[in-house]
C-alpha positions as CSV (number, residue, x, y, z in Angstrom):
1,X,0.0,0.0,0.0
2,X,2.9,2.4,0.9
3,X,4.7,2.0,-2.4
4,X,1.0,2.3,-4.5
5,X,1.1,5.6,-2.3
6,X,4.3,6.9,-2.6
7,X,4.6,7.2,1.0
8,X,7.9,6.5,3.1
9,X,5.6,6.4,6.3
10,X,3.3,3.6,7.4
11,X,1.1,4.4,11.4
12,X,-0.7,1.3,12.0
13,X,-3.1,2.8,15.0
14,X,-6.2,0.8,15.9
15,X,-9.8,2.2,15.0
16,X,-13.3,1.5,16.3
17,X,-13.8,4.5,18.8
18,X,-10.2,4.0,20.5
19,X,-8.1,7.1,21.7
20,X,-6.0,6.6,18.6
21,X,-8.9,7.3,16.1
22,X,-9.3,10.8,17.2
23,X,-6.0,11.1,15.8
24,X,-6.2,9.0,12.4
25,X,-9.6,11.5,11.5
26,X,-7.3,14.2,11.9
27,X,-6.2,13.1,7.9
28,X,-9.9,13.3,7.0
29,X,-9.8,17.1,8.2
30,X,-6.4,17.2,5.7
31,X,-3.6,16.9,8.2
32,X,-0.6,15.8,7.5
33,X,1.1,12.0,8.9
34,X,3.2,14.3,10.6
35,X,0.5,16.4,12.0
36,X,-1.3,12.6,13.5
37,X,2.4,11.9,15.0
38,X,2.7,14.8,17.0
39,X,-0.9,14.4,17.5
40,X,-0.3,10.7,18.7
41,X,2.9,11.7,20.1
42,X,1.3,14.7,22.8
43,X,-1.5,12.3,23.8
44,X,-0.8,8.8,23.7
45,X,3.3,9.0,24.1
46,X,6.3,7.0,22.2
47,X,5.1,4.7,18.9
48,X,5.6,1.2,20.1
49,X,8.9,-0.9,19.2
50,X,7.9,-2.9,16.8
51,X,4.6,-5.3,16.7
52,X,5.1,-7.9,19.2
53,X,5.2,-5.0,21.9
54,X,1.0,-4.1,20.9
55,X,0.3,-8.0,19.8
56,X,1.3,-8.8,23.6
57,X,-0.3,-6.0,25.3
58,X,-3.2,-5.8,27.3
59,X,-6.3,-4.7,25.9
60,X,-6.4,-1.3,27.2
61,X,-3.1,-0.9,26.4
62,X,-3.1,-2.0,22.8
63,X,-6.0,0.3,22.5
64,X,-3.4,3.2,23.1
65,X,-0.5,2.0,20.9
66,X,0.4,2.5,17.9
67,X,3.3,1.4,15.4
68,X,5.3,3.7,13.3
69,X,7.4,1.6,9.8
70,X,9.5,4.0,8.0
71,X,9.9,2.4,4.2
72,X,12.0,3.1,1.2
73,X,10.6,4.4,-1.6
């Protein structure tokens, strides 16, 4: 999806009413991804390691993650 995209930055962020979905509208409204980080960033704190750290975290807590990938090009 990145590359279809031309986009060097992938936020997986879960959806459904979570805290992190306040953040992800903010593109419908035309923000930027780097508008949503610091967005995400403010309110929610540091992007998670990698995706074992949010596919072995407690509910609550995976609610409030989210995973920044940096790709090539």
């Amino acid at each position: 999806m990145a590359t279809i995209l031309r986009s060097t930055t992938i936020i997986y962020a879960p959806d459904s009413s979570h805290p992190t979905s306040e953040g992800s509208d903010l593109l419908f409204d035309g923000a930027s991804f780097g508008d949503v980080l610091r967005w995400f960033a403010e309110r929610i704190g540091p992007p998670a390691s990698g995706p074992q750290e949010l596919a072995g975290a407690e509910e609550e807590t995976s609610e409030m993650g989210y995973l920044v990938e940096r790709v090539s090009g």
